[in-house]
N, C-alpha and C positions, 0 to 999 in steps of 0.2 A: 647650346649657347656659345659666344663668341668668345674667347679668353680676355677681349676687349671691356666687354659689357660686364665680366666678371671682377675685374680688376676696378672697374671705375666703381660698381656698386659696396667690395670692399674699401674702396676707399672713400665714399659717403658715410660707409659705416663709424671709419675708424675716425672722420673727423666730427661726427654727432657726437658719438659716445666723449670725446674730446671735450667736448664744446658743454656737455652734460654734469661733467666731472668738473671743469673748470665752474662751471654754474654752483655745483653744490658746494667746492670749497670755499666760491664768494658768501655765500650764505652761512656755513659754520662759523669762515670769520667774523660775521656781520652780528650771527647768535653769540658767539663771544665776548665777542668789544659790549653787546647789551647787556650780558649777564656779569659783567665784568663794573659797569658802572652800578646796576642793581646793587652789587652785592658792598663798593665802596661807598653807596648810598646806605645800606641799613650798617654798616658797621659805624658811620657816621651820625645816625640814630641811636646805635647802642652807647655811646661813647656819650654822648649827653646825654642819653638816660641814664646811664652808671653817673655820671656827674650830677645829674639833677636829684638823685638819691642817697648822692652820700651827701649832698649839702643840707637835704630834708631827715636826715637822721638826726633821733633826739638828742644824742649827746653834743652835735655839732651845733645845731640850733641854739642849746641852752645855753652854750659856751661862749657861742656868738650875744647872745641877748647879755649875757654877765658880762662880758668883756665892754658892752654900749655902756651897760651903767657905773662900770668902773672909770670912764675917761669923762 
């Protein structure tokens, strides 16, 4: 073979492989930024759940109901 044809076909090589790796780093980013909102979405789930249950706790409730009949 030619050093010519040798030379040009490593360097289809080195610009796929290139162009492959660029491709997959777009995409880890892409899985990030999504698992990144998921994750500010359930923590934003748990946070009113933790609130919705301590408002439904019976000491709170009662105290709440006493406190209506007091005013």
């Amino acid at each position: 073979m030619d050093m010519n044809v040798v030379v040009t076909l490593l360097t289809i090589a080195v610009v796929l492989l290139s162009v492959v790796i660029v491709a997959l780093l777009a995409a880890i980013v892409m899985i990030l930024v999504k698992i990144n909102r998921i994750v500010s979405s359930i923590d934003e789930i748990t946070h009113n759940l933790a609130s919705a249950t301590d408002w439904l706790s019976p000491v709170k409730l009662i105290g709440q109901v006493m406190e209506l009949f007091r005013k």
